[in-house]
N, CA and C atoms as a LAMMPS dump frame, in Angstrom:
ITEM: TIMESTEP
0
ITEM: NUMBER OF ATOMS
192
ITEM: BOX BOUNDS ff ff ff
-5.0000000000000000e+02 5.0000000000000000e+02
-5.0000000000000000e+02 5.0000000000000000e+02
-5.0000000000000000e+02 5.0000000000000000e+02
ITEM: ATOMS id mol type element x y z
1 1 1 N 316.449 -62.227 38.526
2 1 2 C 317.066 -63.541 38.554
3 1 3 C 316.152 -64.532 37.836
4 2 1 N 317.115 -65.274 36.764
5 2 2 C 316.142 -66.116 36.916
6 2 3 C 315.251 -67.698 37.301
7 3 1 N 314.336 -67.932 36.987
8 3 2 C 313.747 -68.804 37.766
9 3 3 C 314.05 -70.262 36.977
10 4 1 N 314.363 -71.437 38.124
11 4 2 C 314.944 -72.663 38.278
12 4 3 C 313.925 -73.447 36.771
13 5 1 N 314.087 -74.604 35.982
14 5 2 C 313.551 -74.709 35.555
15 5 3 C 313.538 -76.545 35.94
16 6 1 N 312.574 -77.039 36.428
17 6 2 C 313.21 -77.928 37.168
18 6 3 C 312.825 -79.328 36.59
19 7 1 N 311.464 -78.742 35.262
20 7 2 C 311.341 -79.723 34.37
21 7 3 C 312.39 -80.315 33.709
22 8 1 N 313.712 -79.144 33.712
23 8 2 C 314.737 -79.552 32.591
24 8 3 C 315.779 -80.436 33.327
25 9 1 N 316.168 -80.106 34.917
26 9 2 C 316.489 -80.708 35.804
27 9 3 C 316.407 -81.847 35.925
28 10 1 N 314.9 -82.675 36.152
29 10 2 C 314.165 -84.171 36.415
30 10 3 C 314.455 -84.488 35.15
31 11 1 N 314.353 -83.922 33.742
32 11 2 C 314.207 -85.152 33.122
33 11 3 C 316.143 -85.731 32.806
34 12 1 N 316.608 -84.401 32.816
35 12 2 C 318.323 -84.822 33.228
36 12 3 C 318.83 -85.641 33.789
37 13 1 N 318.443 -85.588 34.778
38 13 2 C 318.535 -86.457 35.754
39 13 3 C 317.832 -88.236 35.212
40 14 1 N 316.859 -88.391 35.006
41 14 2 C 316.246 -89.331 34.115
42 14 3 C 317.01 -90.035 33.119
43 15 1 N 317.47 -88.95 32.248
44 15 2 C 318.563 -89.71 31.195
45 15 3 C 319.836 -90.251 31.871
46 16 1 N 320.564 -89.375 33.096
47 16 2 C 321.275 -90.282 33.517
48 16 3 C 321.141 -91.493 33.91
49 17 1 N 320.118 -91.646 34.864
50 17 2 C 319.969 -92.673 35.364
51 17 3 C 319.625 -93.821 34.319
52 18 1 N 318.947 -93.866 32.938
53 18 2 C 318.749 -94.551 32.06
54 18 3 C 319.894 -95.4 31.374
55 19 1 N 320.413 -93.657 31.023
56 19 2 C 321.68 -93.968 30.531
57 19 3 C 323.004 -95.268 31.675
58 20 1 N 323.244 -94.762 33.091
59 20 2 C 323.558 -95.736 33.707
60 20 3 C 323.282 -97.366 33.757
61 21 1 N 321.761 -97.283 33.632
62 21 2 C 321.098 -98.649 33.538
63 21 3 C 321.383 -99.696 32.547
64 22 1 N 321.773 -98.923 31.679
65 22 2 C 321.974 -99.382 29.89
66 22 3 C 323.394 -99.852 30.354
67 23 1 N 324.224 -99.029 30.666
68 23 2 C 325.607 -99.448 30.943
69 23 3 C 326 -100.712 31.649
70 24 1 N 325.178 -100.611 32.826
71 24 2 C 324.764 -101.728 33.813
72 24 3 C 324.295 -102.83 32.673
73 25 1 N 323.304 -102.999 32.127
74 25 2 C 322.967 -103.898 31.647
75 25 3 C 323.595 -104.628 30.321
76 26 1 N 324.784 -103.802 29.401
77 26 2 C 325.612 -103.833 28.893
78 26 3 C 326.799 -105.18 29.68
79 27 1 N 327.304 -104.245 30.273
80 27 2 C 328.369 -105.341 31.352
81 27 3 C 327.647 -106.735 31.733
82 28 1 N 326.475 -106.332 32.247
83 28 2 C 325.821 -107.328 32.503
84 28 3 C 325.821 -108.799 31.676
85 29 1 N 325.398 -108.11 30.45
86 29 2 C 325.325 -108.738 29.304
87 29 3 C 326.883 -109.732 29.027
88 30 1 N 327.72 -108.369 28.861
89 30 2 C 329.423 -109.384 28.152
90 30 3 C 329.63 -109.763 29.436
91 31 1 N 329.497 -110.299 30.432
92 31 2 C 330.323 -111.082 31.303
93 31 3 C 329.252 -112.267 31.447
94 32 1 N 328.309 -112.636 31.529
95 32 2 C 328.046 -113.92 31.017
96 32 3 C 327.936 -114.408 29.856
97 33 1 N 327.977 -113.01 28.302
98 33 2 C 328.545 -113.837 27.345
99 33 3 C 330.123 -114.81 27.148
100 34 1 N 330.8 -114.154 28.378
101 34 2 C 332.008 -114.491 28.377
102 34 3 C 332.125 -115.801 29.118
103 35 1 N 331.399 -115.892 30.183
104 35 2 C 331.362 -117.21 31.341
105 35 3 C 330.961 -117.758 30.056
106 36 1 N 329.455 -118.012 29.66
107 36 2 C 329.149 -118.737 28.98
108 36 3 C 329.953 -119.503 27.936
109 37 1 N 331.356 -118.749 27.428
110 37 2 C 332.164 -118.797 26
111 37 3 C 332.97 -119.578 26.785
112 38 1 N 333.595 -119.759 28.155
113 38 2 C 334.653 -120.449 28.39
114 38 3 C 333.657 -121.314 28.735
115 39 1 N 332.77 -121.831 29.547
116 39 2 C 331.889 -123.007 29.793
117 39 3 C 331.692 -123.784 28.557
118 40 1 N 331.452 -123.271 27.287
119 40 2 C 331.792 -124.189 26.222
120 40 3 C 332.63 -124.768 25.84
121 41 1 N 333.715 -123.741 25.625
122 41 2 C 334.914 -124.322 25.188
123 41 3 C 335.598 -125.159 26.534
124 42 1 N 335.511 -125.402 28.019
125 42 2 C 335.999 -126.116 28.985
126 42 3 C 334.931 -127.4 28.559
127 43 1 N 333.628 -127.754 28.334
128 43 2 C 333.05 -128.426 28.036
129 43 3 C 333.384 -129.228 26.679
130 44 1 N 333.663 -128.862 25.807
131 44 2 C 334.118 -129.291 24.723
132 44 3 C 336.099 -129.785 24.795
133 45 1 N 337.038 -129.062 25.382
134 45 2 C 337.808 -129.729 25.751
135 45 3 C 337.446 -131.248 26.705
136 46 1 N 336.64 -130.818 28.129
137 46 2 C 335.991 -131.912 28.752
138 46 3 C 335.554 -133.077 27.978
139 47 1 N 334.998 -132.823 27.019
140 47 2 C 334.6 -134.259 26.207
141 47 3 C 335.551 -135.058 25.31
142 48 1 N 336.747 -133.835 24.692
143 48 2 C 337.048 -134.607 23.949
144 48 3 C 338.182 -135.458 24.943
145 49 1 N 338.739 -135.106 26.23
146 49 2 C 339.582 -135.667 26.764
147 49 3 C 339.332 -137.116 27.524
148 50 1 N 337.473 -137.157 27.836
149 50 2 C 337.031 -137.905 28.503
150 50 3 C 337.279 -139.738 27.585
151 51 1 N 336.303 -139.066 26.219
152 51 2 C 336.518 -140.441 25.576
153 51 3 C 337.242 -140.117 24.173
154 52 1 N 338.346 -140.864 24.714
155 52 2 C 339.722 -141.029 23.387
156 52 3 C 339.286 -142.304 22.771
157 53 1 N 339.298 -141.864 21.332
158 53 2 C 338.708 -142.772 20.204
159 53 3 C 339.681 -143.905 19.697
160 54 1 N 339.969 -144.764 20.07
161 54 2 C 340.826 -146.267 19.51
162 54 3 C 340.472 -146.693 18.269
163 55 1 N 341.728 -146.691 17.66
164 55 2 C 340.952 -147.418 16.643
165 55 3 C 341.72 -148.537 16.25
166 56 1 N 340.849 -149.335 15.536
167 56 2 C 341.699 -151.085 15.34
168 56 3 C 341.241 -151.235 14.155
169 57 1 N 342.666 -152.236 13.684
170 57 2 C 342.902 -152.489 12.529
171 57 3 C 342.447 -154.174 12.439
172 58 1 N 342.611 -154.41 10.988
173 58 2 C 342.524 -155.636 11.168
174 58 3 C 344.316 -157.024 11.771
175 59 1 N 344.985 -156.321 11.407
176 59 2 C 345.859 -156.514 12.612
177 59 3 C 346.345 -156.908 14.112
178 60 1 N 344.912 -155.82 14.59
179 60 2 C 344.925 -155.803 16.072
180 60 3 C 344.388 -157.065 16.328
181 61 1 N 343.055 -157.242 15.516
182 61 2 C 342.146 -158.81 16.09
183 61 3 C 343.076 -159.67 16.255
184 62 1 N 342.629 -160.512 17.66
185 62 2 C 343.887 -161.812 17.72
186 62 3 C 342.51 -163.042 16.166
187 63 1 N 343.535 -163.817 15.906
188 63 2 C 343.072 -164.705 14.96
189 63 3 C 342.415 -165.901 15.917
190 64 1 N 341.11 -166.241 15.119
191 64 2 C 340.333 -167.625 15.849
192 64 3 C 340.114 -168.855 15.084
Protein backbone atom coordinates (compact mmCIF):
# COMPACT_ATOMS: atom_id res chain seq x y z
CA UNK A 1 0.00 0.00 0.00
CA UNK A 2 0.94 3.01 -0.47
CA UNK A 3 2.09 5.60 1.90
CA UNK A 4 -0.03 9.01 2.56
CA UNK A 5 1.90 11.87 1.26
CA UNK A 6 0.81 14.53 3.45
CA UNK A 7 3.23 17.22 2.25
CA UNK A 8 1.03 17.19 -0.89
CA UNK A 9 -2.12 17.22 1.31
CA UNK A 10 -1.09 20.60 3.60
CA UNK A 11 0.04 22.45 0.93
CA UNK A 12 -3.55 21.66 -0.95
CA UNK A 13 -5.16 22.50 1.46
CA UNK A 14 -3.09 25.95 1.67
CA UNK A 15 -3.98 26.87 -1.84
CA UNK A 16 -7.47 26.48 -0.98
CA UNK A 17 -7.63 28.39 1.70
CA UNK A 18 -5.58 31.23 -0.22
CA UNK A 19 -7.38 30.79 -3.01
CA UNK A 20 -10.76 31.40 -0.79
CA UNK A 21 -9.17 34.49 0.78
CA UNK A 22 -8.57 36.10 -2.63
CA UNK A 23 -12.22 35.49 -3.39
CA UNK A 24 -13.19 36.96 -0.06
CA UNK A 25 -11.17 39.82 -0.67
CA UNK A 26 -12.33 40.24 -4.29
CA UNK A 27 -16.12 40.71 -3.14
CA UNK A 28 -14.80 42.56 -0.57
CA UNK A 29 -13.33 44.84 -2.82
CA UNK A 30 -16.59 45.34 -5.59
CA UNK A 31 -19.09 45.99 -2.94
CA UNK A 32 -17.59 49.03 -1.57
CA UNK A 33 -16.46 49.91 -4.99
CA UNK A 34 -20.09 49.88 -5.57
CA UNK A 35 -21.37 51.73 -2.17
CA UNK A 36 -18.76 54.07 -2.88
CA UNK A 37 -20.17 54.64 -6.84
CA UNK A 38 -23.73 55.29 -5.60
CA UNK A 39 -22.45 57.63 -2.60
CA UNK A 40 -21.13 59.76 -5.41
CA UNK A 41 -23.47 59.84 -7.72
CA UNK A 42 -26.42 60.39 -4.58
CA UNK A 43 -23.93 63.17 -3.58
CA UNK A 44 -23.67 64.80 -6.76
CA UNK A 45 -27.44 64.54 -7.50
CA UNK A 46 -27.59 65.99 -3.63
CA UNK A 47 -25.81 69.08 -4.72
CA UNK A 48 -27.09 69.78 -7.73
CA UNK A 49 -30.74 69.74 -6.26
CA UNK A 50 -29.72 71.67 -3.13
CA UNK A 51 -28.59 74.96 -4.92
CA UNK A 52 -30.62 75.78 -8.18
CA UNK A 53 -28.77 78.44 -10.11
CA UNK A 54 -31.11 81.74 -10.99
CA UNK A 55 -30.27 83.62 -13.30
CA UNK A 56 -31.19 87.41 -14.04
CA UNK A 57 -31.37 89.40 -16.75
CA UNK A 58 -31.16 92.82 -17.12
CA UNK A 59 -34.90 92.90 -17.24
CA UNK A 60 -35.38 91.36 -13.96
CA UNK A 61 -33.60 94.53 -12.06
CA UNK A 62 -36.48 96.76 -10.87
CA UNK A 63 -35.24 100.37 -12.30
CA UNK A 64 -33.84 103.20 -9.68
Amino acid sequence: MAKPNYSFAKRQRDLAKEQKKEEKLQRKNAALAETTAEGEAEATEASDEAAPVEQTTADDKPAS
